[in-house]
C-alpha positions as CSV (number, residue, x, y, z in Angstrom):
1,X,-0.6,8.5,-24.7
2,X,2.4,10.7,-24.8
3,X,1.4,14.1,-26.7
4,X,3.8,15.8,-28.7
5,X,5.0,19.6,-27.2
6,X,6.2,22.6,-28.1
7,X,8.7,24.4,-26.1
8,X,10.0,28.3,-25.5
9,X,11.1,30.9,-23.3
10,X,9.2,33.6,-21.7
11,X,9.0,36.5,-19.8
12,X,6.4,37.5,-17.0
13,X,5.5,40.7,-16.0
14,X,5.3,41.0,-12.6
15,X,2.3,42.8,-11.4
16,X,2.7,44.0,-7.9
17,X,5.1,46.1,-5.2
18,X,7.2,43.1,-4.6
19,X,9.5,44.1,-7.8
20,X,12.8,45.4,-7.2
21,X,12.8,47.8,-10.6
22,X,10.1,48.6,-13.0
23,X,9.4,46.3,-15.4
24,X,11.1,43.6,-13.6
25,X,10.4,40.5,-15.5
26,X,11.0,37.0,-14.7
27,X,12.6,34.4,-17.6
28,X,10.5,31.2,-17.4
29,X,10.6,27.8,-19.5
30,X,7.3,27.2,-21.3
31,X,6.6,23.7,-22.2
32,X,2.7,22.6,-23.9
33,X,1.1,20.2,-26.0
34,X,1.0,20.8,-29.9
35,X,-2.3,20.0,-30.3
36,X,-5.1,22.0,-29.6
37,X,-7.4,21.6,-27.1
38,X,-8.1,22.8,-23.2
39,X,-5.6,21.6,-20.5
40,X,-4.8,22.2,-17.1
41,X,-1.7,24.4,-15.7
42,X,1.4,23.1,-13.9
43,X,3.8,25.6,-12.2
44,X,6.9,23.6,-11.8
45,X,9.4,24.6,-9.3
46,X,13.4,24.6,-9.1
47,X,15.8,23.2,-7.4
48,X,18.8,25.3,-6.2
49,X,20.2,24.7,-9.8
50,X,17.9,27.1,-11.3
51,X,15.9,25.8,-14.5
52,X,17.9,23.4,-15.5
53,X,18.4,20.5,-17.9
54,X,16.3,18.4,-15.2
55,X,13.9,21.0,-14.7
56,X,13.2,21.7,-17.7
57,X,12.8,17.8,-18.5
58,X,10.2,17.5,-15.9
59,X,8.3,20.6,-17.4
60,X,8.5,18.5,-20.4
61,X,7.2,15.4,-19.6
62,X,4.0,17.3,-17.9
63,X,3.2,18.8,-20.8
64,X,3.3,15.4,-22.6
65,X,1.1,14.0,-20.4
66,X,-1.4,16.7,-21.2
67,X,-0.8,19.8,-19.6
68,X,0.6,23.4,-19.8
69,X,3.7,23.5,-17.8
70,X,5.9,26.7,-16.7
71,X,9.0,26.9,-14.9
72,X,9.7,30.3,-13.8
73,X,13.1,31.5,-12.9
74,X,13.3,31.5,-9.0
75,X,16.5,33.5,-8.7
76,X,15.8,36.1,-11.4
77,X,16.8,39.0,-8.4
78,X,19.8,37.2,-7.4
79,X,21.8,35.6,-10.4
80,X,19.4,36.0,-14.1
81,X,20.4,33.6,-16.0
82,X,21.7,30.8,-13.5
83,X,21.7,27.1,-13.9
84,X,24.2,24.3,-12.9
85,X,25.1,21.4,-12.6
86,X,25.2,19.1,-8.8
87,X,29.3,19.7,-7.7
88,X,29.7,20.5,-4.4
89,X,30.2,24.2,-5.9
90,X,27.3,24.3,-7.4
91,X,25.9,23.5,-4.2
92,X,27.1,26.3,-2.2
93,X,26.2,28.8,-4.7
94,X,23.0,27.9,-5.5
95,X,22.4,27.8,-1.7
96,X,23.6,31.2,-1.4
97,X,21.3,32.3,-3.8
98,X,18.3,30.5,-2.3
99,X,19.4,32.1,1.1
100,X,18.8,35.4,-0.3
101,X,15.2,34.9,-1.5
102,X,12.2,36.1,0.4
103,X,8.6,34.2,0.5
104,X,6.7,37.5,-0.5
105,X,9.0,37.6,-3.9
106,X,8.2,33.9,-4.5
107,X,4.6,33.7,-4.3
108,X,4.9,37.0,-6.4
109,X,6.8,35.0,-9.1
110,X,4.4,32.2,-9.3
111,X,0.9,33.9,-9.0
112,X,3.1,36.0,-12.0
113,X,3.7,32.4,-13.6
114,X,-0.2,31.7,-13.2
115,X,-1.6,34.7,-14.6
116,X,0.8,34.0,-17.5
117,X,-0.9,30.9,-18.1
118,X,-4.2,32.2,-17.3
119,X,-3.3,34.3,-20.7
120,X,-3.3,31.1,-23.3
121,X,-6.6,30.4,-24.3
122,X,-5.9,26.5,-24.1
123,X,-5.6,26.6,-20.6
124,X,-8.1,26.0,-18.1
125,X,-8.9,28.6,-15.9
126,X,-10.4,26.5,-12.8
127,X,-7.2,25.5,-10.9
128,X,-3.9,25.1,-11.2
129,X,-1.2,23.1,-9.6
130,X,2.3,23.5,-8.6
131,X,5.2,20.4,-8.5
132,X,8.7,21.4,-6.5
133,X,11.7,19.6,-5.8
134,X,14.3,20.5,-2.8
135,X,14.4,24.4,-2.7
136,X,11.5,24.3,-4.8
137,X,9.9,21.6,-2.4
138,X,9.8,23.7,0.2
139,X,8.8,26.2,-2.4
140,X,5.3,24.1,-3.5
141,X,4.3,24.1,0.1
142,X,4.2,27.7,0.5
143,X,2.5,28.1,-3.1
144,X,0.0,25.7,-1.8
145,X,-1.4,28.5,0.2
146,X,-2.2,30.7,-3.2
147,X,-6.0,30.6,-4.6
148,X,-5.3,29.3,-7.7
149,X,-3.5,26.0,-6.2
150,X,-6.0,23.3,-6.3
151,X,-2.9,20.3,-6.3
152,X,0.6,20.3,-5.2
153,X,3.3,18.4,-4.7
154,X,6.5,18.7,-2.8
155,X,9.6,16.6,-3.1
156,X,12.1,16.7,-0.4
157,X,11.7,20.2,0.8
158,X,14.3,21.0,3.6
159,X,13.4,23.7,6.1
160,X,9.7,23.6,5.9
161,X,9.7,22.9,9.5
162,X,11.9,25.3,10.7
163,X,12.3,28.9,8.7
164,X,10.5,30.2,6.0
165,X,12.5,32.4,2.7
166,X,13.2,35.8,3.8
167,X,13.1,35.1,7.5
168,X,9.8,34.6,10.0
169,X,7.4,32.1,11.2
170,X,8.6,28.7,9.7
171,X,6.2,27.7,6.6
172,X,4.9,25.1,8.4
173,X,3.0,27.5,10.5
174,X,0.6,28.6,7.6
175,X,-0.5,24.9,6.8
176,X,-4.1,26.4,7.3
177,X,-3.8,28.6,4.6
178,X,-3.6,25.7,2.1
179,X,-6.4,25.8,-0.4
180,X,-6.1,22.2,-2.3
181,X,-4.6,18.7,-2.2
182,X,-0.9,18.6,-1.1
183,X,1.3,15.4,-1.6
184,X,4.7,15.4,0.0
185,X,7.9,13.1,-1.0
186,X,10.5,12.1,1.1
187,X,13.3,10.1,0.9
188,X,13.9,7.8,4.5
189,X,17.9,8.3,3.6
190,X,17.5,12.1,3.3
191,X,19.9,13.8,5.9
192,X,18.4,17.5,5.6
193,X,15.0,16.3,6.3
194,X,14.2,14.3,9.7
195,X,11.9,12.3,10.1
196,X,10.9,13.9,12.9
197,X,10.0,17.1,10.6
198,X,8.2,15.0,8.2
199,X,6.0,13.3,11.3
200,X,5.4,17.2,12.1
201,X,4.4,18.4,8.6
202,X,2.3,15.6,8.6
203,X,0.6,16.1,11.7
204,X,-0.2,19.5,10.7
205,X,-1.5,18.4,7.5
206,X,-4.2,16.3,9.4
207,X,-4.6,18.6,11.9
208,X,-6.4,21.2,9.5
209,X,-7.9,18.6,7.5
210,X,-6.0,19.8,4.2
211,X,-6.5,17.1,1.9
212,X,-3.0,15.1,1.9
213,X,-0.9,12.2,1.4
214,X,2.8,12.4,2.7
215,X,5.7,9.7,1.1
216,X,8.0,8.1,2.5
217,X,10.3,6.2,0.4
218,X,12.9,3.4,2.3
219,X,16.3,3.8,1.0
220,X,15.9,7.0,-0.7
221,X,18.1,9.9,-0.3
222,X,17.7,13.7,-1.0
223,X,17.0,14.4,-4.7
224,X,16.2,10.9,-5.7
225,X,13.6,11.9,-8.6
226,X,16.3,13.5,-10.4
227,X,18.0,10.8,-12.9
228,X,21.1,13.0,-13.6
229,X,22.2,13.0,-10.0
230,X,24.3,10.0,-8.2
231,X,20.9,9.5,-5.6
232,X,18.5,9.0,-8.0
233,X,16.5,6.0,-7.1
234,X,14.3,4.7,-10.0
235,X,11.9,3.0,-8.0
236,X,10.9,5.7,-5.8
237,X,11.1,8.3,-8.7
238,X,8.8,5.9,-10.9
239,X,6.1,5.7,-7.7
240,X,6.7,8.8,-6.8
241,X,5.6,9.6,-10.9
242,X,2.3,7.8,-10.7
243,X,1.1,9.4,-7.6
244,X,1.9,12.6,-9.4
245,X,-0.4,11.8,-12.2
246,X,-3.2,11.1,-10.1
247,X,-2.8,14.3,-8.0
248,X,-2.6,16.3,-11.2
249,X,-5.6,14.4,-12.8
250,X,-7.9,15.9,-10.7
251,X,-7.7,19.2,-12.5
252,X,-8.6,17.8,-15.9
């Protein structure tokens, strides 16, 4: 049954050496059910359009389904403030921005996001999960190394294979440091993901035993959860759905 949520801004204090000021703080979209009670927490993860109108519709709809959800601002250093739409100029700037990001800063931001919801007394304190799409793909695999991470899921995050944000070992390479469940989503259609890559993160996956399950969705190109782009593909978006409910329903 679909709850009924409340939505709002907020800010998060950041709480280590990673900020580039003092008292940095990072805008993110709070979404949460209206009715009391004691519900998991969802870190939801951006595209390179910021926390947008689909980004913040996704926070939505996981807090209708029962949980506290928080999308924090990923490019709070480089442009407060941005969101866009999917033109080919939005493109290049958001991927300028996402070029400028570093790993250390990102984790920062969502352990930040965490300990924010560790703060509402209706959320549970036992684990937490994460849910990224593209940039933020990528993103949700390295968050999956945090303590706090018991599920993720990553949708059609480039680059995993190959770099990491801020420069370094590619984030493949600390696979072992994953503490929970990880789902991965890919599109077969996707041209900035091979499936070569995909067959790699996968291997890793199963190499150190970190509890998986890894997508792969014929005809599906890059970014097809997103209904308000031209390559969303309903049927893999609405599978791609119910395997995130079970992932997340381990944490109630």
């Amino acid at each position: 049954m679909t709850q009924a949520i409340e939505t709002t801004t907020v800010k998060l204090s950041l709480r280590d050496a990673t900020r580039t000021q003092d008292n940095f703080q990072v805008a993110a979209y709070l979404a949460q059910p209206q009715e009391s009670g004691s519900y998991p927490g969802i870190v939801v993860l951006q595209e390179i359009f910021g926390v947008n109108v689909h980004i913040r519709e996704v926070t939505e709809r996981i807090a209708q389904e029962g949980y506290v959800a928080i999308a924090p601002a990923l490019f709070q250093r480089q442009a407060p403030g941005f969101e866009s739409g999917y033109t080919p100029q939005d493109i290049e700037t958001g991927r300028s921005y996402a070029m400028q990001t570093k790993a250390s800063e990102l984790l920062s931001d969502i352990q930040s996001a965490i300990d924010y919801l560790k703060s509402l007394p209706q959320v549970k304190k036992d684990g937490f999960g994460c849910i990224g799409f593209c940039f933020g793909g990528h993103v949700a695999y390295l968050a999956a190394t945090l303590l706090d991470i018991k599920a993720a899921a990553s949708f059609y995050g480039a680059g995993i294979t190959t770099r990491t944000f801020g420069g370094g070992a590619p984030t493949v390479t600390r696979t072992p440091e994953i503490k929970g469940t990880l789902y991965a989503f890919f599109g077969t259609e996707d041209g900035s993901i091979s499936a070569e890559q995909v067959d790699e993160i996968e291997a890793e996956l199963e190499k150190y035993n970190i509890p998986h399950r890894v997508f792969r969705y014929d005809g599906a190109d890059h970014g097809f959860f997103c209904n308000h782009r031209a390559s969303y593909n309903p049927r893999a978006a609405t599978d791609a759905w119910q395997q995130v409910q079970q992932l997340f329903g381990q944490l109630i």
